[in-house]
C-alpha positions in Angstrom: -2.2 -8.1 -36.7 1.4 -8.3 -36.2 3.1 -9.9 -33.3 5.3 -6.8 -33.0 1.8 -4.1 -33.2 0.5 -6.6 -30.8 3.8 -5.6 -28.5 4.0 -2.1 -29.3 0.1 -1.9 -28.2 0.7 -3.8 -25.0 3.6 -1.8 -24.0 2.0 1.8 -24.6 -1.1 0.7 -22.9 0.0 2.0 -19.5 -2.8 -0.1 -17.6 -1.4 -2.9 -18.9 0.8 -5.4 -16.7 3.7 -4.2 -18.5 3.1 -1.1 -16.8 1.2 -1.8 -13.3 3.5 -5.2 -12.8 6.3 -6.0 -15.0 8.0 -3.0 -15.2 9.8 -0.9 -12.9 7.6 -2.3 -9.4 9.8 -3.0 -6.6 7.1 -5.1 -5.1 8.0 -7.8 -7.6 11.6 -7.6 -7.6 11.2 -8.1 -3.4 9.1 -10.8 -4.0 11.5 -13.1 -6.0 13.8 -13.7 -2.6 10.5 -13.6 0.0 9.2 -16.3 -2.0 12.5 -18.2 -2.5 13.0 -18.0 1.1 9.6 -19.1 2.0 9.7 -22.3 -0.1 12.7 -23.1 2.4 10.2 -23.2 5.3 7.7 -25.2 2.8 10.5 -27.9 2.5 11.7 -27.9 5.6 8.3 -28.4 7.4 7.7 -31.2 5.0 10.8 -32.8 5.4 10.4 -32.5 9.8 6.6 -33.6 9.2 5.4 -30.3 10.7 3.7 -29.3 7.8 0.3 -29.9 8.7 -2.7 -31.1 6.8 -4.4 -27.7 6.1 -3.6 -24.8 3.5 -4.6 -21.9 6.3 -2.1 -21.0 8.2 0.8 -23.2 6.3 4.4 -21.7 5.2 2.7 -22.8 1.8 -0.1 -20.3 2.0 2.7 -17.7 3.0 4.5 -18.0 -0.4 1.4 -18.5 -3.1 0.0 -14.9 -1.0 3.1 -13.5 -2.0 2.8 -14.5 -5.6 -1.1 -13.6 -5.6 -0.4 -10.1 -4.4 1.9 -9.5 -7.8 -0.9 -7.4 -9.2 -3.3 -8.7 -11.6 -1.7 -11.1 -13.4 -1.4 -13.5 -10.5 -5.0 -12.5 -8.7 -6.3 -16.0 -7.7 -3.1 -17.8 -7.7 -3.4 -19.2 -4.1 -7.1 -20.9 -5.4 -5.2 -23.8 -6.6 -3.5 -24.9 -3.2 -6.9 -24.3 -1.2 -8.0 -27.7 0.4 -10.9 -28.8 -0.3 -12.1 -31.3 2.1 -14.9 -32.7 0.0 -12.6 -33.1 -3.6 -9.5 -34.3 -1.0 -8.0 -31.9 -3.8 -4.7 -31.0 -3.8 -3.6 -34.1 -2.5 -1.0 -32.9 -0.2 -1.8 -32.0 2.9 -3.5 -35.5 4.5 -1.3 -37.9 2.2 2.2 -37.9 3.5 3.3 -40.2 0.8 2.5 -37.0 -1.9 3.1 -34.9 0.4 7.0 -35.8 0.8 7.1 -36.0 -3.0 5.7 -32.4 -3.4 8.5 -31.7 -0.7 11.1 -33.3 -3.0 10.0 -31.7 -6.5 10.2 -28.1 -4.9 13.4 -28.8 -3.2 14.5 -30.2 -6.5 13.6 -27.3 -8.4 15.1 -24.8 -5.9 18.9 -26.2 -6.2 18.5 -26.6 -10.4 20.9 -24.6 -12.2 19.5 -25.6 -15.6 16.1 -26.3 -17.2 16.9 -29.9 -17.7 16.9 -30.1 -14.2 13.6 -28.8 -13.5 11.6 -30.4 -16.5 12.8 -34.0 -15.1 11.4 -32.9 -11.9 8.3 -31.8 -13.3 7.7 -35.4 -15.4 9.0 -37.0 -12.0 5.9 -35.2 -10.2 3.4 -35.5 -13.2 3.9 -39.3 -13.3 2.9 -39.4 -9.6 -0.8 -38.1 -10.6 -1.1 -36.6 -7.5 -4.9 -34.9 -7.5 -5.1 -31.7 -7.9 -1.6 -30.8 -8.2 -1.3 -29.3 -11.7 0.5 -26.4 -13.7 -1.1 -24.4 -11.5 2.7 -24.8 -9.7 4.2 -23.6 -12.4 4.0 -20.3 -10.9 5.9 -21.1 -8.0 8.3 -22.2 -10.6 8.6 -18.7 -12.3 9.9 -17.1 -9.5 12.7 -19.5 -9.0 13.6 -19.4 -12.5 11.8 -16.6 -14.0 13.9 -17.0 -17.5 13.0 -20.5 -17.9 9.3 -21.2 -16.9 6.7 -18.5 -17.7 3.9 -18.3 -15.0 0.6 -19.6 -15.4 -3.4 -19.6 -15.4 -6.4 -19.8 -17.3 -5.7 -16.2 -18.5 -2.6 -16.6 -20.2 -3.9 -20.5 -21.5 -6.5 -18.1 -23.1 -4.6 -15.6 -24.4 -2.2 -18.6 -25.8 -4.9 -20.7 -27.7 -6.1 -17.3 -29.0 -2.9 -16.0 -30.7 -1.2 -19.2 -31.4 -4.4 -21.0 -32.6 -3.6 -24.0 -30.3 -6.4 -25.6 -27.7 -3.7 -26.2 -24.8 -6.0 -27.1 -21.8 -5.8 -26.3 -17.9 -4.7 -29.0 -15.5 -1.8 -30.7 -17.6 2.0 -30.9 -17.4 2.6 -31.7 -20.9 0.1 -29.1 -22.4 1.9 -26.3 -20.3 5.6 -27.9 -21.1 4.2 -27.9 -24.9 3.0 -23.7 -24.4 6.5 -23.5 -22.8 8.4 -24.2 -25.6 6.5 -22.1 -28.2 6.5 -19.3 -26.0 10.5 -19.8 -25.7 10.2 -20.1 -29.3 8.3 -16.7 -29.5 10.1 -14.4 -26.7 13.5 -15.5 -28.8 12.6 -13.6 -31.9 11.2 -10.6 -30.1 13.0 -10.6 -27.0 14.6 -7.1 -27.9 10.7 -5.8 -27.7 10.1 -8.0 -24.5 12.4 -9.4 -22.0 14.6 -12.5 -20.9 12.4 -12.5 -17.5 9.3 -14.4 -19.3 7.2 -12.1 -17.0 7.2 -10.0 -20.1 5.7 -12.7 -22.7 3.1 -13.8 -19.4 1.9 -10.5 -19.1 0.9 -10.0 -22.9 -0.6 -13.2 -23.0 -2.4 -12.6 -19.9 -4.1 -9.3 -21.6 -4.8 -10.9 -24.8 -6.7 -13.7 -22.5 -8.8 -10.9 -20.9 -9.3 -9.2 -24.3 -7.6 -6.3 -23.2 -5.3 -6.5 -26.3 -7.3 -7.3 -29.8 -6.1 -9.7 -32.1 -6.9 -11.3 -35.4 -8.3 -14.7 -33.5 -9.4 -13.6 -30.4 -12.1 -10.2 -31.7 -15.2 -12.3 -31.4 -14.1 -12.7 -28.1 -13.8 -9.2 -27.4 -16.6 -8.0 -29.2 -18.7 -10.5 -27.2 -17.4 -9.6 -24.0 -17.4 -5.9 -24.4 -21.7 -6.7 -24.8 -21.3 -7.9 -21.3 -22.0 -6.0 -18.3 -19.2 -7.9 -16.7 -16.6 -6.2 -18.9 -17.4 -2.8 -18.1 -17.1 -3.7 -14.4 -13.5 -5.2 -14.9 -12.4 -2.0 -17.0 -13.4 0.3 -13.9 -11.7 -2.5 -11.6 -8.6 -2.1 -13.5 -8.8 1.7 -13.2 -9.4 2.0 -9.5 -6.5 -0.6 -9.4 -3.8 1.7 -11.1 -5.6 5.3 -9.8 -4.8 3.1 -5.6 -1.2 2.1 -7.0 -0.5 6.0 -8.3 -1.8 7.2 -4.6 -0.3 4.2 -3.2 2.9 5.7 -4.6 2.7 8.5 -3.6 2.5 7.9 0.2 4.9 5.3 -0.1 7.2 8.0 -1.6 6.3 10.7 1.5 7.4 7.8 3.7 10.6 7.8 2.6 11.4 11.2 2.2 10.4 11.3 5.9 12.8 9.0 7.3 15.5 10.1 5.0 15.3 13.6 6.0 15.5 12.6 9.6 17.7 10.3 9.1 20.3 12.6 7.7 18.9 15.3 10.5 20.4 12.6 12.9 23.9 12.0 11.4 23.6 8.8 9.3 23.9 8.4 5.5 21.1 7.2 4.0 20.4 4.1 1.2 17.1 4.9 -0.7 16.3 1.4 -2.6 17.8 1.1 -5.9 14.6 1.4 -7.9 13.3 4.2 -6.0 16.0 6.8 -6.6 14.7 8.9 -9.5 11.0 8.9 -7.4 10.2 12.8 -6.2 8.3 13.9 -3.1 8.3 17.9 -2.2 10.0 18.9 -4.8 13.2 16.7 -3.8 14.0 13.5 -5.4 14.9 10.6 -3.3 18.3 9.6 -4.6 19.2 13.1 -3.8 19.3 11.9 0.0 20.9 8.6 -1.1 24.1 7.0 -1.2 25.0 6.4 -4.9 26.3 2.9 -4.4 25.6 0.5 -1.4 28.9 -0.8 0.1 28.1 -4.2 1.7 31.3 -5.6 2.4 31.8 -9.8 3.0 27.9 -10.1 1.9 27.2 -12.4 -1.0 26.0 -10.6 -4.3 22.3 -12.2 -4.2 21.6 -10.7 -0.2 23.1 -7.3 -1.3 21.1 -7.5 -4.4 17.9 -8.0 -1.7 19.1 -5.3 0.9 19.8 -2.6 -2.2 15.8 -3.3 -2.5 14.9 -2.2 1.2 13.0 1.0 1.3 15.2 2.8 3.3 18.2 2.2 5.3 20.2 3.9 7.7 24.4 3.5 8.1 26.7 4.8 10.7 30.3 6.4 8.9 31.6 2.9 8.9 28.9 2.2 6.4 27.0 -0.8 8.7 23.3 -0.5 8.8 22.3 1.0 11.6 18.0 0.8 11.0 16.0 -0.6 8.2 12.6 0.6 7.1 10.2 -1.2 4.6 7.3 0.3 3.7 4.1 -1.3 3.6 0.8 0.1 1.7 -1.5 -2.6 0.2 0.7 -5.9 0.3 0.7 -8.1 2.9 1.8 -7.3 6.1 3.1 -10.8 6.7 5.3 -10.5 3.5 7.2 -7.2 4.7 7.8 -8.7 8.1 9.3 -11.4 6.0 11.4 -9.6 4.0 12.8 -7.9 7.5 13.4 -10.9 9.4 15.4 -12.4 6.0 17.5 -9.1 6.2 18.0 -9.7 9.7 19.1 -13.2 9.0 21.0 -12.2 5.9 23.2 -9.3 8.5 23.8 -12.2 11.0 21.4 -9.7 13.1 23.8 -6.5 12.5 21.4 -4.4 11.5 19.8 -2.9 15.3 16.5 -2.2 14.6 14.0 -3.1 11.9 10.8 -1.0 11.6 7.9 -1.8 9.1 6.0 1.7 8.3 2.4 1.3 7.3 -0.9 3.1 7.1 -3.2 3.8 10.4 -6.0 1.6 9.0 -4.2 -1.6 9.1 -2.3 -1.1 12.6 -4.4 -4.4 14.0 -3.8 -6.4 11.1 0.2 -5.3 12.2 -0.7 -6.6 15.8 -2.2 -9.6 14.3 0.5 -10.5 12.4 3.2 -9.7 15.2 1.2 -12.0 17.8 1.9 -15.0 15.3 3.9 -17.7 17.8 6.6 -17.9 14.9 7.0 -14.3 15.7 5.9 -13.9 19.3 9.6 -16.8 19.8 11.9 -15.1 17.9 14.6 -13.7 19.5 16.4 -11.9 16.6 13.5 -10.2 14.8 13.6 -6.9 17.1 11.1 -5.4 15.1 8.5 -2.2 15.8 5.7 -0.6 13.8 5.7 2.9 12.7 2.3 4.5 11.4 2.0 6.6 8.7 0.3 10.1 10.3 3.2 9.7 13.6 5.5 10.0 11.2 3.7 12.6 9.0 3.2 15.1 11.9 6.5 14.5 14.1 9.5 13.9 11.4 10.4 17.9 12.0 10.5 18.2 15.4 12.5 14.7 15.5 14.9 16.0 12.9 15.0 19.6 15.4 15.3 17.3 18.6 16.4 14.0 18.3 20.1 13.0 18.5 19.9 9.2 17.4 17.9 6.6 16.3 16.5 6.0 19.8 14.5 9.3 18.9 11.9 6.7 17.1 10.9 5.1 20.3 8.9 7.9 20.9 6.5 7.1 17.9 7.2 3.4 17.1 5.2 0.6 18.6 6.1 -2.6 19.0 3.7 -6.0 20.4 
């Protein structure tokens, strides 16, 4: 088969990654500053020896959850920095001396500008032979330079060897900075079909490695797997996946129709995040309630780039952002409070009030989350819960009654 059917069957398969990840999911675009932001804590703790010895409950497991909720393409990408106690694997947690290394390579790789930068880094780290602390980084590494470094797990290694007929193997720097190079090599010539953002390339590769895309060296493969019982359950997993995602849509769509219409029932313009404008709920689409530009005056381009993302904000006449919403369905709780508190920080605490919006059915993992001492002590995240049937049944009598935005206190919650 050619490489180009290959794309032109990856892209129309609209369960593919392409679809459900890659394209047009403004859970990924968030995550590239979340994750950015929470290697900062990662570094810092390291660097003030506050890190800890343990995975659970570290700013590290904060940033690989974030990067394992990206759909299924990173699904098990937190497995690699789990401790285990009886391997002493990854090596970073009760050895300072790797420890402060691992520290320096992601501290390194955060202020590169170039890919020479961050391929000295990696040989710097891969010299050390720290146990346990493989490639499997290299996905950390994506989302700081996602045009550079193309993610990475057994998956994609699969899908590789099968359509390059290589035998690259897990576990080593020099096999994946080898794979790096000829899929630079590959995304070049079709990058018209594909995209800069190697996310693209990942996601191909990735189905090919499942057997979800059939090719010349991998059919045996397939043909095996589809005689295993195990296959079938993974098709009707990756159903049930898009068919929650589509519903999941939905409601996060109704959501912000809600607090737009009551938002503009109160007097302020409205900012409907950029990717979300053309989305329809009622018979109304969103960026029909939006401002067609956001005006962020004396903030720098990569913060307004991350507030244009917010699910819905409010703005006084003067154009300063009155209330921001982000609303939650099946990511992590801990990630949207993130993303608020960074927006808080990003303001210098301008905006007044930050409300996350999520279903009934997770308002104790909310609480949970809230009760957190890094939350519990800090004074500038003034941030409340709104769930998803108060604001269903009272957005019209609001709209009919209220006069600001201190008409939410009756239905927001905060611990």
């Amino acid at each position: 088969m050619e490489f180009i059917e290959l794309i032109t069957d990856y892209r129309n398969d609209t369960e593919s990654v392409y679809h459900t990840w890659f394209l047009n999911n403004e859970e990924r675009l968030k995550a590239f500053r979340t994750i950015k932001t929470g290697l900062q804590d990662v570094i810092r703790e390291i660097e003030q020896r506050t890190f800890g010895n343990d995975f659970k409950g570290s700013s590290l497991e904060t940033v690989v959850t974030v990067i394992s909720e990206q759909k299924q393409i990173f699904e098990g990408a937190a497995h690699a920095f789990f401790w285990k106690p009886k391997l002493r694997i990854p090596d970073i947690y009760e050895d300072e001396k790797n420890q402060l290394a691992f520290g320096r390579f992601l501290k390194a790789c955060s202020a590169a500008t170039n890919e020479k930068q961050v391929v000295e880094e990696i040989l710097k780290l891969d010299q050390l032979q720290i146990k346990g602390l493989g490639p499997a980084v290299a996905n950390i590494l994506y989302f700081l330079h996602p045009t550079l470094f193309p993610p990475f797990n057994t998956a994609i290694v699969n899908g590789f060897n099968a359509l390059f007929n290589k035998k690259v193997k897990l576990g080593s720097w020099t096999a994946y900075l080898e794979m790096r190079e000829h899929i630079i090599e590959t995304n070049n010539t079709f990058r018209s079909q594909l995209s800069k953002d190697f996310g693209a390339i990942g996601g191909l590769l990735f189905e090919v490695g499942m057997g979800r895309l059939v090719t010349d060296s991998n059919y045996e493969t397939v043909l095996k797997a589809a005689e295993d019982p195990k296959k079938d359950k993974y098709k009707a997993k990756r159903h049930k996946e898009v068919a929650e995602d589509l519903e999941e849509t939905h409601a996060h769509s109704e959501m912000q129709y809600h607090l737009a219409k009551l938002g503009r029932a109160l007097g302020y313009k409205i900012w409907i995040a950029r990717n979300d404008h053309s989305r329809e709920w009622n018979g109304t689409k969103l960026g029909e309630f939006s401002l067609s530009s956001l005006p962020l005056p004396n903030i720098p381009e990569a913060v307004g780039d991350t507030v244009a993302l917010i699910d819905v904000l409010w703005l006084d006449q003067q154009h300063n952002i009155i209330s921001a919403f982000e609303v939650e369905k099946s990511t992590s709780i801990y990630s949207g409070i993130l993303r608020l508190h960074d927006l808080s920080l990003s303001l210098g605490h301008t905006a007044q009030k930050l409300f996350l919006i999520a279903p009934n059915k997770r308002e104790k993992e909310i609480k949970a989350q809230l009760l957190r001492p890094s939350f519990r002590t800090n004074e500038s995240l003034r941030l409340s819960y709104i769930l998803f049937n108060e604001l269903r049944c009272d957005c019209d009598a609001m709209c009919k009654f209220g006069t600001d935005l201190t008409v939410l206190e009756k239905i927001a919650k905060a611990v």
